[in-house]
C-alpha positions as CSV (number, residue, x, y, z in Angstrom):
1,X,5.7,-50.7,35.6
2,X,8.6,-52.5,33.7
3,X,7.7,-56.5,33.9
4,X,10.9,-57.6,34.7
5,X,11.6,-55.7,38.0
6,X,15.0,-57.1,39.4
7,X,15.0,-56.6,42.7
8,X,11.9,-58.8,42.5
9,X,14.4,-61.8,40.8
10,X,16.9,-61.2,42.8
11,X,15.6,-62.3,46.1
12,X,14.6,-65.9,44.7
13,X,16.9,-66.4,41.6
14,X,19.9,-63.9,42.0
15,X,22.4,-65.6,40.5
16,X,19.9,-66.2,37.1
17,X,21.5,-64.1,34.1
18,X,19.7,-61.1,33.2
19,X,21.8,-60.3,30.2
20,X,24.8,-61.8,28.1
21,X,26.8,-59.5,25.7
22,X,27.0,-62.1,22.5
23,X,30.0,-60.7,20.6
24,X,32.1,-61.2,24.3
25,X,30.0,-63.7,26.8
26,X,29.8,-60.9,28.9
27,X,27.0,-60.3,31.6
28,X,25.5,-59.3,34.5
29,X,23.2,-61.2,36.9
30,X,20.2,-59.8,38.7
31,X,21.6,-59.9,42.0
32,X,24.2,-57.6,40.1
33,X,22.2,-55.5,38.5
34,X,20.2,-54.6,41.5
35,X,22.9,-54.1,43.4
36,X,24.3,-51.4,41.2
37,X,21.2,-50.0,40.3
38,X,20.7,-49.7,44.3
39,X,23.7,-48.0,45.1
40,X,23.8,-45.8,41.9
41,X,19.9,-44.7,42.8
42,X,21.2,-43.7,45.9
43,X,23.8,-41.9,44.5
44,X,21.9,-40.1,42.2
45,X,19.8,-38.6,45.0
46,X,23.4,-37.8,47.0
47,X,23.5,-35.3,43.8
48,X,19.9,-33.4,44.9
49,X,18.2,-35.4,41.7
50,X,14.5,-35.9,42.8
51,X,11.5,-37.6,41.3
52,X,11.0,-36.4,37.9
53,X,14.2,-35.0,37.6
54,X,16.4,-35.9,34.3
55,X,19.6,-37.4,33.5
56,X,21.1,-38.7,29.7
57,X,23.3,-41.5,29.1
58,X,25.9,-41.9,25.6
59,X,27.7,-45.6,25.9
60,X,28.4,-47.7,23.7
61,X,26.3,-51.5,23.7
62,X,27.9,-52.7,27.1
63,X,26.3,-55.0,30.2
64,X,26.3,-52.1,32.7
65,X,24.1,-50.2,30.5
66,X,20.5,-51.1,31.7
67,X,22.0,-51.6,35.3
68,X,22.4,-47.4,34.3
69,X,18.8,-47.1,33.2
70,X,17.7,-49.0,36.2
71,X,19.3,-46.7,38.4
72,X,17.5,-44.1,37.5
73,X,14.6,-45.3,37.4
74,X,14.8,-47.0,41.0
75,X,15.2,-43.0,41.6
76,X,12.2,-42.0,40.3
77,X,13.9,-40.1,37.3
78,X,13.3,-39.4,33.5
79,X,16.6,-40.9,31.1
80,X,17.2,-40.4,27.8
81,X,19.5,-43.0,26.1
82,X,21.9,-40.5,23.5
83,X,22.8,-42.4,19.9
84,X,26.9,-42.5,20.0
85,X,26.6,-41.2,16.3
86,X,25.6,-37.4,17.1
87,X,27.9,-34.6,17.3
88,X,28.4,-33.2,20.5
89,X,26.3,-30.2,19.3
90,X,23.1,-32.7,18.6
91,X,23.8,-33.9,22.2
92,X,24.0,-30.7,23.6
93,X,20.5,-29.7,22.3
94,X,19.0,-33.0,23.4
95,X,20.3,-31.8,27.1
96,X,18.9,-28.9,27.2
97,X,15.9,-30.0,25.5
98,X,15.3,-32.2,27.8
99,X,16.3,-30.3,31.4
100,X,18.9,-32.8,31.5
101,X,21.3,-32.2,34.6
102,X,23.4,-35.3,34.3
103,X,25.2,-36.7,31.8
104,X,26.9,-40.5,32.0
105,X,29.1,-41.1,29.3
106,X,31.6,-43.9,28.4
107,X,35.0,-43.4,28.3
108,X,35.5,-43.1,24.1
109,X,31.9,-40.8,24.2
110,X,33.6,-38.8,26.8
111,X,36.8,-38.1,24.7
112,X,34.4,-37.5,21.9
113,X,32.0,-35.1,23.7
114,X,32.9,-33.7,26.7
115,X,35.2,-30.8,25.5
116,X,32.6,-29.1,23.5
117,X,29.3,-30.1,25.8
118,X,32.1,-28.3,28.3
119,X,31.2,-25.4,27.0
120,X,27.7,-25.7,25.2
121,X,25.9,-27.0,28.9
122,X,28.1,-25.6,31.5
123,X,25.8,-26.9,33.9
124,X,25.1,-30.1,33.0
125,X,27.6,-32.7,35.7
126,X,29.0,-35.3,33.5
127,X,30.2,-39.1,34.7
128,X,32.5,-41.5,33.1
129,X,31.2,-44.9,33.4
130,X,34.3,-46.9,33.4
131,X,37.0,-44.1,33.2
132,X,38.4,-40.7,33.9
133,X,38.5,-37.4,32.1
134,X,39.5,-33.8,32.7
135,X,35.8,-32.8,32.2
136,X,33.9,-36.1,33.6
137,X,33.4,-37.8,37.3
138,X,34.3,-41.1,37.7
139,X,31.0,-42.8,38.0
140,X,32.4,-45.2,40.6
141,X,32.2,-42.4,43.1
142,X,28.6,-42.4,43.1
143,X,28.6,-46.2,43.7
144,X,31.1,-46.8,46.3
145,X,30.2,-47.0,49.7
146,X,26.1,-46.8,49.2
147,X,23.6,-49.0,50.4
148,X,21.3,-51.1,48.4
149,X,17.8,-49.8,50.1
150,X,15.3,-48.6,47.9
151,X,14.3,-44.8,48.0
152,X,11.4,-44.6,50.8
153,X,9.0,-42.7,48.4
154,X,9.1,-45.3,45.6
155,X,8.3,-43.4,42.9
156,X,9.2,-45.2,39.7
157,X,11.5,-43.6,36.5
158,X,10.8,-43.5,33.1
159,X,12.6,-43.1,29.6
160,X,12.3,-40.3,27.6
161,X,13.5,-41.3,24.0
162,X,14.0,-38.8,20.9
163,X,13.3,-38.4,17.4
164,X,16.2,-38.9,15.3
165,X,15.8,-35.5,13.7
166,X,15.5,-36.2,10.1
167,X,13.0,-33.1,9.7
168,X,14.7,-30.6,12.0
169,X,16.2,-31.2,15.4
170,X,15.6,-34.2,17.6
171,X,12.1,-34.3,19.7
172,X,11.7,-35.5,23.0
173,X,8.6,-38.2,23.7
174,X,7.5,-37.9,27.4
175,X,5.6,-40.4,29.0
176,X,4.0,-40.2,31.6
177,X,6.2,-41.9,33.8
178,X,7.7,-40.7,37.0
179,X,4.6,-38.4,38.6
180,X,1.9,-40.8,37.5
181,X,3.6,-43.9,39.6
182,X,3.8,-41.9,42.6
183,X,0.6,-43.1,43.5
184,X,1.5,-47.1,43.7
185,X,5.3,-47.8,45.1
186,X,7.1,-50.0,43.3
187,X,7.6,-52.2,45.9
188,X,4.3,-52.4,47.1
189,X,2.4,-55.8,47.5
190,X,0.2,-55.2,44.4
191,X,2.9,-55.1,41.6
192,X,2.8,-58.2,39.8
193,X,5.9,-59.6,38.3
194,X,6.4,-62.6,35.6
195,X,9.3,-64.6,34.7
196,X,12.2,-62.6,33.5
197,X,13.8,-63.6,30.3
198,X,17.3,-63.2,29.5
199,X,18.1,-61.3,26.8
200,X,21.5,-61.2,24.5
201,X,23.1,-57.8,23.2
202,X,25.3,-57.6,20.5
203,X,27.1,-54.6,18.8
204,X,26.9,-56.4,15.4
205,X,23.2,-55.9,15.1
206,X,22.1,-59.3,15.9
207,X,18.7,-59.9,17.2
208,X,17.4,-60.3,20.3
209,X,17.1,-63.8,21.6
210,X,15.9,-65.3,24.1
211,X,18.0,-68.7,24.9
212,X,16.0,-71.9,25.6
C-alpha cells in the first residue's frame, strides 16, 4: 500500500498541496488529485480495463502526472511510466512487452510517437493528456461526467518500471502488486495512513524537497 493515500487526505485536509512544479509554482491539491484520479479510475474501467490489467504513460514532468498514476492504481491496474527519450520503436516493444492496452501520452510525446506506435501496436488505444491528435483520444473524455466513488472490489494498482536497456532491450520488473492486494481493500478500516508530505518536481533535475 502506497503511504500517502489521498483520498485518505482529502477528507480532513483537502485543500493541503500534494505537489508544487518548482520551475512554474504549479500544483495540484489532494482534493484535486483524488478527484481526477476518481473520475479517471472510473474511466479506465468504462474502457473494459480490469484488475491486473496494463496501461503506459510518456509525459513530460507535469502536476497531473501522479494524479495519472493514481488513476490507475485506484483501478486496480499495472502502469508503466515511458522515458520521453526513446524512440517510438523502444516504446513500442515496452508495450507489447508489457500487455499494455493503453497508452496516455502528452501532447509533444504524441506528435513524437503516435504515427509510428500507429502502426507498430495497432491495438494499443492511445490518450492525449492535455490535447488532440489524429491518432490519440482526448483524455478529458474519460474524465468528464464520472463520479468520484471508488471501484467496489478495491483492489489496489501497481507500477511496473523497466530497465533502461543498456544490455539489450528494456526489461519489465513486476511486482506483485495488483492480485496480491485483492485480499485487503484499500479503503478498508485496517489501512494505516501517515502524514503526507509535499513534494516539489522540477524538470531541471533539482531534488526532491520537502518544504518546512
Amino acid at each position: 500500500m502506497l503511504p500517502y493515500f489521498p483520498r485518505a487526505v482529502a477528507t480532513t485536509r483537502g485543500d493541503r498541496a500534494a505537489l508544487i512544479q518548482a520551475a512554474t509554482g504549479a500544483g495540484i491539491t489532494y482534493s484535486g488529485l483524488d478527484e481526477f484520479a476518481s473520475r479517471l479510475a472510473k474511466g479506465f474501467r468504462s474502457l473494459g480495463l480490469r484488475p491486473g490489467d496494463h496501461l503506459s504513460m510518456c509525459l513530460e514532468n507535469r502536476p497531473d502526472y501522479p494524479a495519472l498514476w493514481w488513476g490507475a492504481y485506484y483501478a486496480g491496474l499495472y502502469y508503466t511510466p515511458i522515458s520521453t527519450r526513446l524512440t517510438p520503436r523502444e516504446v513500442g516493444h515496452i508495450l507489447k512487452d508489457s500487455g499494455s492496452t493503453v497508452l496516455i501520452a502528452s501532447p509533444s510525446q504524441a506528435d513524437r510517437l503516435l504515427p509510428e506506435l500507429h502502426t507498430l501496436v495497432p491495438n494499443v488505444r492511445a490518450f492525449v493528456a492535455g490535447g488532440r491528435h489524429e491518432h490519440g483520444e482526448p483524455l478529458e473524455r474519460l474524465i468528464s461526467g464520472r463520479g468520484i466513488e471508488l471501484p467496489t472490489d478495491g483492489v489496489e494498482g501497481a507500477p511496473m518500471l523497466y530497465s533502461s536497456g543498456t544490455t539489450g532491450q528494456p526489461k519489465g520488473i513486476k511486482s506483485r502488486g495488483c492480485s496480491a492486494w485483492a485480499r485487503t481493500p484499500f479503503t478498508s478500516p485496517r489501512r494505516r495512513f501517515t502524514t503526507p508530505p509535499v513534494w516539489a518536481s522540477s524538470t531541471r533535475r533539482r531534488p526532491l524537497v520537502r518544504p518546512r
